[in-house]
C-alpha positions as CSV (number, residue, x, y, z in Angstrom):
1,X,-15.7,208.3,84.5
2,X,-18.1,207.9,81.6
3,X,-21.4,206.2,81.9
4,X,-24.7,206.0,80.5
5,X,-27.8,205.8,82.2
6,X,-30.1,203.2,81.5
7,X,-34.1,203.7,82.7
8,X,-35.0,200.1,84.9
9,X,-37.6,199.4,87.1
10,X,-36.5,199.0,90.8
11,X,-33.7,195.9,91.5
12,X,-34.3,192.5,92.0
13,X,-32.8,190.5,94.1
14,X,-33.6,186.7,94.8
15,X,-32.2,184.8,97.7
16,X,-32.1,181.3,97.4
17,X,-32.7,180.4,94.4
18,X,-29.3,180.0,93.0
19,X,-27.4,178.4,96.0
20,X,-25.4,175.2,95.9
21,X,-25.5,172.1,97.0
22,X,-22.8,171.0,98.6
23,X,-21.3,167.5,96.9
24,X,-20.8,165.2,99.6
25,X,-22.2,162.3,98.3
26,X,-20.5,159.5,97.7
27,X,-20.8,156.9,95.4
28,X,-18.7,153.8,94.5
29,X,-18.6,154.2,90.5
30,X,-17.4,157.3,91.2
31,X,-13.9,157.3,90.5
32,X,-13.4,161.3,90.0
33,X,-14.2,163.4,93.3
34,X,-12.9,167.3,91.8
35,X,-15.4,169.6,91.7
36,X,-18.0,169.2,88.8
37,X,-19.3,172.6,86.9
38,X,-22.0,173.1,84.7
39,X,-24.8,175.6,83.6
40,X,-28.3,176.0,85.9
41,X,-30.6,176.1,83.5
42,X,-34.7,176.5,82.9
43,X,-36.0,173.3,81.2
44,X,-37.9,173.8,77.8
45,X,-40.9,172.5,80.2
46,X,-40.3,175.9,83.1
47,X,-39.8,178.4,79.7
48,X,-42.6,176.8,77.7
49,X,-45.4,176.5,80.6
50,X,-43.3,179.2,83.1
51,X,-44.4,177.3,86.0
52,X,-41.6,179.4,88.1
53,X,-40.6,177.6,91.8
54,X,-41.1,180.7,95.0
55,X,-39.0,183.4,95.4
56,X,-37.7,185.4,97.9
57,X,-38.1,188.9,96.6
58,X,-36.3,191.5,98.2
59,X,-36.7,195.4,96.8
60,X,-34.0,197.7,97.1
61,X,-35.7,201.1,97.0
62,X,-32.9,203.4,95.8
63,X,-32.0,207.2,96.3
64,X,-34.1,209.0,94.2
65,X,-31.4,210.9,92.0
66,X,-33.1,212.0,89.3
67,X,-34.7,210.3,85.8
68,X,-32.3,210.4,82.6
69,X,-33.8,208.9,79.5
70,X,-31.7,207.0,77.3
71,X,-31.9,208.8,74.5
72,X,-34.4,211.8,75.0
73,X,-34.1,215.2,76.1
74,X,-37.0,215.2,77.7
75,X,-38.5,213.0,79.9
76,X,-42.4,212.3,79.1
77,X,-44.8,212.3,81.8
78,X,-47.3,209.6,82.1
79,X,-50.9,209.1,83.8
80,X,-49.5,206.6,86.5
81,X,-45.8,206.4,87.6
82,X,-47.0,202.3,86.6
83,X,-44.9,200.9,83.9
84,X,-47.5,198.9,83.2
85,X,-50.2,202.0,82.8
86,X,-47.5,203.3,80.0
87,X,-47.1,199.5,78.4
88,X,-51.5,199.7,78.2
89,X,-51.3,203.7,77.1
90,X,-48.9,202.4,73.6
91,X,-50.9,198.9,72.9
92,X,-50.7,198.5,68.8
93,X,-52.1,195.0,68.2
94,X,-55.4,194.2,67.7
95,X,-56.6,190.6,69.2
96,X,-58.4,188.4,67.4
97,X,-61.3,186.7,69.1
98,X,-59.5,183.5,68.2
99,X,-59.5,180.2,70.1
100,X,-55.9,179.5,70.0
101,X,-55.7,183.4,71.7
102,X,-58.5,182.8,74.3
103,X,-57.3,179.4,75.4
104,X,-53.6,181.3,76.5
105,X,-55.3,183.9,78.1
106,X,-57.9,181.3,80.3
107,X,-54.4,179.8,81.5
108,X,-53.2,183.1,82.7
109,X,-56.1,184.2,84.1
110,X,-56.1,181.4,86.4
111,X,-53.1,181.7,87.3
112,X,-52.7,185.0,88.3
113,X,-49.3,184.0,90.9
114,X,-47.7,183.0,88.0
115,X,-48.2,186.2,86.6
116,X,-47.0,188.1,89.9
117,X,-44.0,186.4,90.7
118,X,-42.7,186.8,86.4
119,X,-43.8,190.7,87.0
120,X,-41.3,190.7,90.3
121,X,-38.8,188.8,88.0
122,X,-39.3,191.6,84.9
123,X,-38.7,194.3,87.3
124,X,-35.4,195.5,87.0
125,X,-35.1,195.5,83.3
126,X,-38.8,195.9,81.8
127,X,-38.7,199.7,81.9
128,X,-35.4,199.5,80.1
129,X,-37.3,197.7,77.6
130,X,-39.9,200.1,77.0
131,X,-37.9,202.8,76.2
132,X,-35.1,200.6,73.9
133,X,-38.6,199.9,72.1
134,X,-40.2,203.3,72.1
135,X,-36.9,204.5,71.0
136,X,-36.8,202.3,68.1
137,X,-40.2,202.8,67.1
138,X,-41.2,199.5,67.8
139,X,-44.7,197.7,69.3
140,X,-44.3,198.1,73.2
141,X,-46.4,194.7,72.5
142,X,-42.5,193.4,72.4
143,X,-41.5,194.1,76.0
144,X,-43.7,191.2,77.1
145,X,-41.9,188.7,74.3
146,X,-39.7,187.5,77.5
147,X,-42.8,186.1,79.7
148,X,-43.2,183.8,76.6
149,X,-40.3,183.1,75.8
150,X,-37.6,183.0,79.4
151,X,-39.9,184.0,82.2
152,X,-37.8,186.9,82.3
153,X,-34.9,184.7,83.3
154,X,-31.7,186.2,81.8
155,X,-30.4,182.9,82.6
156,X,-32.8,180.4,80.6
157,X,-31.5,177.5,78.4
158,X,-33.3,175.7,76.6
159,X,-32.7,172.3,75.2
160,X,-32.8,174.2,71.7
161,X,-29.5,176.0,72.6
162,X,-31.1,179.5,73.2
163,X,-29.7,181.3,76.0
164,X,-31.0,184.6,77.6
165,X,-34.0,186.5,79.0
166,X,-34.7,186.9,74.7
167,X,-33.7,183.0,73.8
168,X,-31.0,183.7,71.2
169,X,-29.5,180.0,69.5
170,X,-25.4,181.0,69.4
171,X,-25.4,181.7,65.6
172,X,-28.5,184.0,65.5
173,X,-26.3,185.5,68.5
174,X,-23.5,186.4,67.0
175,X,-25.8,187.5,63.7
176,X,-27.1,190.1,65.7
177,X,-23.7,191.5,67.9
178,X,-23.9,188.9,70.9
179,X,-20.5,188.2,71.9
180,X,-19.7,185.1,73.4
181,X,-16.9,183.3,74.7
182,X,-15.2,181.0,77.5
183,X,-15.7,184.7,80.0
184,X,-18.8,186.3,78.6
185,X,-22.0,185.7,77.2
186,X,-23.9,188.7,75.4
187,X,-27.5,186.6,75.0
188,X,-27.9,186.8,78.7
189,X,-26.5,190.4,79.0
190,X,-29.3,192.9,79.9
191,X,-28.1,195.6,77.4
192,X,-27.1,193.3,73.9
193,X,-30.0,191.1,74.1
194,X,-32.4,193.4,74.1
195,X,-30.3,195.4,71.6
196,X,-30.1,192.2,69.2
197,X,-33.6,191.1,69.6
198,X,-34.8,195.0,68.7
199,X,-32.4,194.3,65.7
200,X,-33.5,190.7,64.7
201,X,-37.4,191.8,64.8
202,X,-37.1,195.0,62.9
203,X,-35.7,192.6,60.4
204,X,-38.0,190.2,60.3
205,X,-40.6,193.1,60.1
206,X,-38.8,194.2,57.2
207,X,-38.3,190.7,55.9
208,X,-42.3,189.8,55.8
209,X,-43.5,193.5,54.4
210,X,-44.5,194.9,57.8
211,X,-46.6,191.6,59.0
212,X,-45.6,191.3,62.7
213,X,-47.4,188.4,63.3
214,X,-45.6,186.7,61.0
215,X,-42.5,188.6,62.3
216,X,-43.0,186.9,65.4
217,X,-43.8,183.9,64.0
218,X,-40.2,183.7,62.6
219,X,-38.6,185.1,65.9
220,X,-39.9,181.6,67.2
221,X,-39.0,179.3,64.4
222,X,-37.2,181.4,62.2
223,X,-37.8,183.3,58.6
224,X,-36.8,180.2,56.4
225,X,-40.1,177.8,57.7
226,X,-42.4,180.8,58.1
227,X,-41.4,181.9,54.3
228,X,-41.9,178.1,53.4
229,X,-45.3,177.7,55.0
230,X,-46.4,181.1,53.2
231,X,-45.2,179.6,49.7
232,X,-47.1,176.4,50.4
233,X,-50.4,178.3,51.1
234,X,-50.1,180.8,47.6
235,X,-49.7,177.6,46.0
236,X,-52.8,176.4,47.1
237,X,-54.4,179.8,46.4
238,X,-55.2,179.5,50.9
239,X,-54.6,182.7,52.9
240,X,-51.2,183.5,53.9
241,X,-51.4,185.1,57.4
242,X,-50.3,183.6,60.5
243,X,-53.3,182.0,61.6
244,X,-53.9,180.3,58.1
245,X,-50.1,178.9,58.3
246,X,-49.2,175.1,58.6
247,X,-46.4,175.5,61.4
248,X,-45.0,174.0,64.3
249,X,-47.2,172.8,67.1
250,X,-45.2,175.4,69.2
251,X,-45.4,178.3,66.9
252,X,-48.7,178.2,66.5
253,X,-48.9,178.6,70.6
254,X,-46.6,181.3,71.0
255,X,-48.3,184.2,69.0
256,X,-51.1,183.3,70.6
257,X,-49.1,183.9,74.0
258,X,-47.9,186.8,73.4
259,X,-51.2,188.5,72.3
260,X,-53.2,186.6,75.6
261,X,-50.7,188.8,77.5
262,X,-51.2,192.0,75.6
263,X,-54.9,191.3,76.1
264,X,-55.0,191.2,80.0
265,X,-52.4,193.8,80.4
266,X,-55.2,196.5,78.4
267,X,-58.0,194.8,80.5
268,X,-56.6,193.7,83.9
269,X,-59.6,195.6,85.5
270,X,-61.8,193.1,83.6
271,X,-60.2,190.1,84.3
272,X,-59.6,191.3,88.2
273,X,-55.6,190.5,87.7
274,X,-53.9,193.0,89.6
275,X,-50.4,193.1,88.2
276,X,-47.2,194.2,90.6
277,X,-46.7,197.4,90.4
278,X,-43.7,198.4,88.6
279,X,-42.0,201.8,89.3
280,X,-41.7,204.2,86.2
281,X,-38.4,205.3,86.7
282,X,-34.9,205.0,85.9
283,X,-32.6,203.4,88.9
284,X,-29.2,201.5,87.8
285,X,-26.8,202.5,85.1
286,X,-24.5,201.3,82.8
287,X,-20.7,202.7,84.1
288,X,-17.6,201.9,82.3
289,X,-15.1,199.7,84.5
290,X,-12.4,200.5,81.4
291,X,-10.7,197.2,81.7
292,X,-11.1,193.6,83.0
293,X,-12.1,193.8,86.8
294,X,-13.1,190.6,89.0
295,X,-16.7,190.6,90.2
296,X,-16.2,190.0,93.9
297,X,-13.8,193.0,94.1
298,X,-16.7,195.1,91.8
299,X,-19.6,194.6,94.5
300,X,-17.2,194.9,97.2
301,X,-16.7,198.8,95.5
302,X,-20.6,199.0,94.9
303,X,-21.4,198.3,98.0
304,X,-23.5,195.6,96.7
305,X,-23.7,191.3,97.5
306,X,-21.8,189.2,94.9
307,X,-25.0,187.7,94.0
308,X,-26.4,191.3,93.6
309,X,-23.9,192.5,91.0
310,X,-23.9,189.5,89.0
311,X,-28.3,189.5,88.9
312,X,-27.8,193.0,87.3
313,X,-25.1,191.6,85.1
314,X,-26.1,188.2,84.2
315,X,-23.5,188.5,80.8
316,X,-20.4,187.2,82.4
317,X,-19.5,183.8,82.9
318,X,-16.9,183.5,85.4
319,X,-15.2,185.6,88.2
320,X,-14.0,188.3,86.1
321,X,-15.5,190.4,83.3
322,X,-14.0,189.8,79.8
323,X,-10.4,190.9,79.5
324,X,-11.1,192.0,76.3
325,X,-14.4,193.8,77.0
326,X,-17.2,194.6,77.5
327,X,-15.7,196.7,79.6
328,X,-19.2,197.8,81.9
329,X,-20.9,197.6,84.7
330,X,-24.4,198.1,85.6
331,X,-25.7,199.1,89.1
332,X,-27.5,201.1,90.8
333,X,-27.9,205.1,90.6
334,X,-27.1,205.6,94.5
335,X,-23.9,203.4,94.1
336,X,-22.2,204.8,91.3
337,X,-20.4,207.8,93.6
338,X,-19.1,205.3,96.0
339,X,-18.4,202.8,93.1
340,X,-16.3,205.4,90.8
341,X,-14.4,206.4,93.8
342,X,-13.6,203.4,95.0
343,X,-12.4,202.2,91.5
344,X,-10.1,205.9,90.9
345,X,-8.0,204.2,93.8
346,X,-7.4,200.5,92.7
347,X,-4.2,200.2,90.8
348,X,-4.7,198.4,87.9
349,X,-2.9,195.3,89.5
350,X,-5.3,195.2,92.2
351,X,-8.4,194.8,89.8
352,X,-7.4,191.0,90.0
353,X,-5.5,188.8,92.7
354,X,-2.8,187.5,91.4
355,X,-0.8,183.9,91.9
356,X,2.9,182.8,91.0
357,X,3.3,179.7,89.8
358,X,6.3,177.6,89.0
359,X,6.3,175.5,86.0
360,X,6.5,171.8,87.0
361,X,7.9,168.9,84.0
362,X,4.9,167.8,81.7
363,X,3.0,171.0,82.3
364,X,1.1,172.5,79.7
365,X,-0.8,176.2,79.8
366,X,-4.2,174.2,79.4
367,X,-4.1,172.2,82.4
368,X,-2.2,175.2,84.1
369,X,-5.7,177.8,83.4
370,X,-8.3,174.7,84.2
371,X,-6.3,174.3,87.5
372,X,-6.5,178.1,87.9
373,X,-10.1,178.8,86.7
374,X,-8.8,180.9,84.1
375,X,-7.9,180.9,79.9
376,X,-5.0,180.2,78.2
377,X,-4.9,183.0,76.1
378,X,-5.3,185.5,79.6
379,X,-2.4,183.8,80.7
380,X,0.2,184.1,77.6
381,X,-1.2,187.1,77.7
382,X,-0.1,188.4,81.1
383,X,3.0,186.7,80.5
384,X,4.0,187.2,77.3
385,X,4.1,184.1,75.8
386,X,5.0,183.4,72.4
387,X,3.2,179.8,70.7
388,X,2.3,177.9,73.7
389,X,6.0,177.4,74.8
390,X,6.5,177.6,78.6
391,X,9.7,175.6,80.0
392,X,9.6,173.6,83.5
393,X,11.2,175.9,86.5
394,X,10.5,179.2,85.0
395,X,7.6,181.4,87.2
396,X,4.2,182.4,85.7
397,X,1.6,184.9,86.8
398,X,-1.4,183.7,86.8
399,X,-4.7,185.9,87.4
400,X,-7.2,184.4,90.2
401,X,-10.3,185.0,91.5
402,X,-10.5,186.7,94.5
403,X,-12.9,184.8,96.1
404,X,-13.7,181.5,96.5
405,X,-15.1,179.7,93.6
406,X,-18.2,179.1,95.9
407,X,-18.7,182.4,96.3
408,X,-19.7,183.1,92.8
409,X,-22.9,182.0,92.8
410,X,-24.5,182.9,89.3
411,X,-21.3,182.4,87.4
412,X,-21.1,179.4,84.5
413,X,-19.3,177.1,86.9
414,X,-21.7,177.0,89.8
415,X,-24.7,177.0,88.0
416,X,-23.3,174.0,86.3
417,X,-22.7,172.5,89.6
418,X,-25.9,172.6,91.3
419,X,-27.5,171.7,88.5
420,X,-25.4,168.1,88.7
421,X,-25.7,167.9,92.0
422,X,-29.0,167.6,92.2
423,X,-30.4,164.1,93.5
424,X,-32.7,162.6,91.7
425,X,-34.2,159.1,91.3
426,X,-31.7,156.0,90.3
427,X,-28.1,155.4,91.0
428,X,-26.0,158.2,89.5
429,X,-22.9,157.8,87.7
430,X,-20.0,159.9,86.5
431,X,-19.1,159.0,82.8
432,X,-15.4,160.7,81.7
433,X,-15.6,161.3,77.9
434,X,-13.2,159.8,76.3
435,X,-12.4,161.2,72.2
436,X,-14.7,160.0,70.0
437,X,-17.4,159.8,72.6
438,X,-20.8,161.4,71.3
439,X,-23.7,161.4,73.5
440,X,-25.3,159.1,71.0
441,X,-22.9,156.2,72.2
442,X,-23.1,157.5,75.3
443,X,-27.0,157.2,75.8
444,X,-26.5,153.9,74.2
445,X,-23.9,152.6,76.8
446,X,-26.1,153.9,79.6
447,X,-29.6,153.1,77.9
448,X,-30.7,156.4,78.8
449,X,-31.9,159.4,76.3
450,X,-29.4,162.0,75.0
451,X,-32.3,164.6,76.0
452,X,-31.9,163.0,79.7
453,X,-28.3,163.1,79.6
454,X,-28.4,167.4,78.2
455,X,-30.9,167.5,81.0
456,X,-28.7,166.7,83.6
457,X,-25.7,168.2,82.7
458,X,-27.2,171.3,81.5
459,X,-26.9,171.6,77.8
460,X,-27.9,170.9,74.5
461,X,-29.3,167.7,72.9
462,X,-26.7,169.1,70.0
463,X,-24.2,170.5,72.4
464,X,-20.5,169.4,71.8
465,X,-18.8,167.2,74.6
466,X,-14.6,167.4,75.1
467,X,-12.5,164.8,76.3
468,X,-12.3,165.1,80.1
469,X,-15.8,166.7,80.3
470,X,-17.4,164.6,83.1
471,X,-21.4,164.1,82.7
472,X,-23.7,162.7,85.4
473,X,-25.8,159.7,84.1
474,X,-28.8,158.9,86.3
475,X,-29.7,155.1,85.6
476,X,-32.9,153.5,87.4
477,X,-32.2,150.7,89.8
478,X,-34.8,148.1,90.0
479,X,-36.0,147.6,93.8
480,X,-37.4,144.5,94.7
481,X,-38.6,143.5,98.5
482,X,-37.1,140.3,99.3
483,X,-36.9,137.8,102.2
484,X,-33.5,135.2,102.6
485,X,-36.0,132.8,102.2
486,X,-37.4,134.1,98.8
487,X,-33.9,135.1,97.1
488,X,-33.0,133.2,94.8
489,X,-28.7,132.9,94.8
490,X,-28.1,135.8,92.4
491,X,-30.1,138.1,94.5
492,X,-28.1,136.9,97.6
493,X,-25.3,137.1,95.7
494,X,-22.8,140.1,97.5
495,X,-21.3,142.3,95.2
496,X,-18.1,144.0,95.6
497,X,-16.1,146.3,93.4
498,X,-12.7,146.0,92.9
499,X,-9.7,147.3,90.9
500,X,-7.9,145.3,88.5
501,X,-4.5,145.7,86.4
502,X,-4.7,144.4,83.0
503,X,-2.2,141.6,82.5
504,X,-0.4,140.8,79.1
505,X,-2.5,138.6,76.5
506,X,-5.8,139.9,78.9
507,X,-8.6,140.5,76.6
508,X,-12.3,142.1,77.5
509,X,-13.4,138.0,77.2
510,X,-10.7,136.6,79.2
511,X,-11.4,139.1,81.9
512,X,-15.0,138.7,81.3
513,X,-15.0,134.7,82.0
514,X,-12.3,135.5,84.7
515,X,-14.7,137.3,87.0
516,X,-17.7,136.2,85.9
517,X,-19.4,139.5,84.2
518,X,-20.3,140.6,81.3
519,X,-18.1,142.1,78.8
520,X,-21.0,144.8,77.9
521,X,-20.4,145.9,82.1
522,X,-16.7,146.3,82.0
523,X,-17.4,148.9,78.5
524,X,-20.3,150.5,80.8
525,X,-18.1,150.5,84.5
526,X,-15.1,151.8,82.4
527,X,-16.5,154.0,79.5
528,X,-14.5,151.3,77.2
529,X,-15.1,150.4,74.0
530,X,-14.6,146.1,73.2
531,X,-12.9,147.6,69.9
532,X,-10.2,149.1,71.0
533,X,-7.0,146.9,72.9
534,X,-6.4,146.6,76.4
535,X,-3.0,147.8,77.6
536,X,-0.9,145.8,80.1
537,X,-0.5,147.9,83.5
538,X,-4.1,149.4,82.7
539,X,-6.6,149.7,85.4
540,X,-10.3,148.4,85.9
541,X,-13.1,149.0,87.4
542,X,-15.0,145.5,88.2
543,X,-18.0,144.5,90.2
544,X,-17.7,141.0,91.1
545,X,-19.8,138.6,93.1
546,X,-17.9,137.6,95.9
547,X,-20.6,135.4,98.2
548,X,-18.7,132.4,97.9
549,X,-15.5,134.0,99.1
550,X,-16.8,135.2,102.7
């Protein structure tokens, strides 16, 4: 079987840090109890300031088998076998004895922990790094662009819509050969991120006649305000490098950042940071699997944890890689042999478990994949359907995963899940979006901030939202200490909620004056909208005062 070896620093593996929360709380507005998914992301806040929460670091030393270079047919030898002693060997940049610079590097100085545990987090895939750069004749200066801009988290997402250890928006993305798609995700794949940010800076190099500062200027905030700012200041007849430039609070920080770093990596001695050591030597590799293979049943052949294989291939979204490629792997050196073997014998039926279905009335092949964690297009695929058409008693094969959903830790789904499962202070809600919803309305309905409700359901301020997609809301509740004698009768009132069938010629008033509420509470308990008809038989959600009944 082909493959292609890649050089990275020893693997990491964290425990802990992505396991879920089991939801079993229960709450009365909650009218929906299947299991919620969404995306665990890094806040702009953990990215920005990389305050990173402890780790449990585990090292797997592997069998030394030998170093193969990605690209070179020899292998050079360096002073130290220290990545880091080969990252201070190449340094390009000169630093600037420049407030903005010694102000970032103060902050990492004193906070050297920070530095240690985003070194233990780099150290599976900053090696690689150095050679993709050296090979394309680029600053090594780059391989520390992740600490600024992830943390080195491959699964960072900002509230900007950038995804990956490199932070690439989903047009920029797909600009630079980032697949991505309901199974795969190529801005948080090891291999085409660092690929399509080598790509994206050598054009911005390009673009801005060889000025990296400006290059990475750009790479923050892109080429069109950097090229504005640099008009505005030849206008003015005013300098036009970066530190002359009228940008973005945020820009202006993060070339700063990435020199501060440069600067104590070519002078740890003098700043006494000892940075974690980081082998200088080539350990996992990129195999070809050939064809789509489920992950549980790809560790299982590795030899490897399912939260092991899917650190080292943080690219896939769900339980299987992409039916329709890429079609890799990568793992470690010493697992390869038992891998390849392993995989010779598995039929190609057996790379994915399989369940037959029968086709009940009013099915459709969209609720059929959500039920089965899967995509349409998989399906029709498999079963060679033609426009969508499937007919009620006929039998489908449907492609599963072959473990538990839980067991997929670091897939799309269970990220998503712990991050809305998470308690935090307020009553939480479930809202269903309805079509037409935006979050505008929805923030509105809730008085809450779209930027609160992205937060908490892991996405984007500017992130679309389906009908059906269920978001958590986390509203604050007012808490007041009260005696009997001290309540007045609408805080002793006793609430209850109750269910209620809309009757012919009922209206949101009638119903309102009915149970004495507000019509602006039946829209917020139901996700209704006062413009739009009520229709007999149709049910509500009410909570109604009921003191006077006991």
């Amino acid at each position: 079987m082909k493959y292609i070896t890649l050089s990275i620093a020893t693997i990491l593996l964290l425990s802990g840090c992505q396991s879920i929360l089991n939801q079993t709380e229960s709450n009365n507005l909650e009218i929906h109890s299947d299991t919620q998914t969404l995306i665990d992301v890094a806040s702009a806040t953990e990215i920005n300031q990389a305050l990173l929460v402890d780790e449990a670091i585990d090292v797997i030393h592997p069998i030394a088998d030998g170093n193969i270079d990605l690209g070179n047919d020899e292998q050079e030898s360096y002073l130290s076998n220290d990545v880091w002693q080969r990252i201070r060997s190449n340094l390009e940049f000169s630093i600037p004895d420049n407030p903005r610079v010694t102000s970032q590097r103060n902050w990492f100085v004193k906070h050297p922990t920070y530095l240690d545990r985003v070194a233990k987090r780099a150290e599976p895939f900053l090696f690689y790094i150095v050679e993709a750069l050296e090979a394309a004749d680029m600053p090594v200066e780059i391989a520390l662009l992740p600490i600024v801009e992830s943390a080195f988290d491959p699964f960072a997402y900002s509230h900007g819509r950038a995804s990956g250890m490199w932070q690439f928006v989903p047009g920029t993305g797909k600009r630079f050969g980032m697949k991505q798609n309901w199974w795969y995700d190529g801005r948080r794949d090891i291999v085409a991120s660092t690929e399509g940010a080598i790509k994206y800076l050598k054009y911005l190099n390009k673009f801005f006649d060889g000025d990296w500062m400006l290059a990475l200027a750009a790479y923050n905030s892109g080429e069109g305000r950097v090229r504005r700012a640099v008009r505005s200041n030849k206008k003015k007849n005013l300098p036009t490098d970066f530190w002359s430039l009228d940008l973005p609070k945020e820009t202006r920080a993060y070339v700063p950042k990435l020199l501060a770093l440069a600067d104590i990596v070519r002078r740890s001695d003098e700043f006494k940071i000892k940075l974690h050591e980081i082998e200088n030597s080539s350990v996992i590799s990129q195999v070809d699997i050939g064809s789509q293979l489920d992950l549980a049943k790809a560790a299982q052949l590795a030899d490897l944890s399912l939260i092991e294989l899917q650190r080292l291939n943080p690219g896939f979204n769900r339980w299987a890689t992409d039916p329709d490629g890429p079609h890799y792997l990568l793992l470690p050196n010493h697992k390869i042999d038992t891998f390849k073997q392993g995989l010779a014998k598995l039929s190609k039926k057996d790379r994915l478990a399989w369940q037959r279905y029968k086709i009940k009335n009013g099915d459709n092949l969209g609720e059929i994949a959500q039920k089965f964690n899967t995509e349409i297009a998989l399906i029709e695929q498999v079963n060679n359907i033609k426009g969508g058409q499937i007919r009620a008693g006929k039998f489908l094969l449907i492609p599963v995963a072959t473990a538990s959903l839980d067991s997929y830790l670091l897939s799309q789904n269970q990220r998503l899940a712990k991050t809305q499962s998470k308690v935090l202070a307020g009553e939480k809600r479930i809202h269903i979006v309805k079509s037409g919803d935006t979050l505008w309305d929805i923030s509105r309905a809730y008085n809450v901030s779209t930027r609160s409700i992205a937060k908490w359901n892991a996405m984007a301020p500017r992130d679309t939202i389906k009908p059906g997609q269920k978001l958590v809301i986390w509203q604050k509740t007012a808490v007041k200490k009260l005696t009997l004698n001290t309540m007045t009768p609408s805080e002793k009132a006793i609430m209850r909620n109750i269910h209620y069938r809309v009757r012919k010629g009922d209206s949101f008033a009638r119903i309102a004056d009915k149970f004495n509420v507000k019509i602006k509470d039946i829209e917020l308990w139901n996700s209704l909208n006062r413009n739009k008809y009520l229709q007999p038989g149709q049910m509500l959600k009410l909570s109604v005062d009921v003191t006077n009944n006991i």
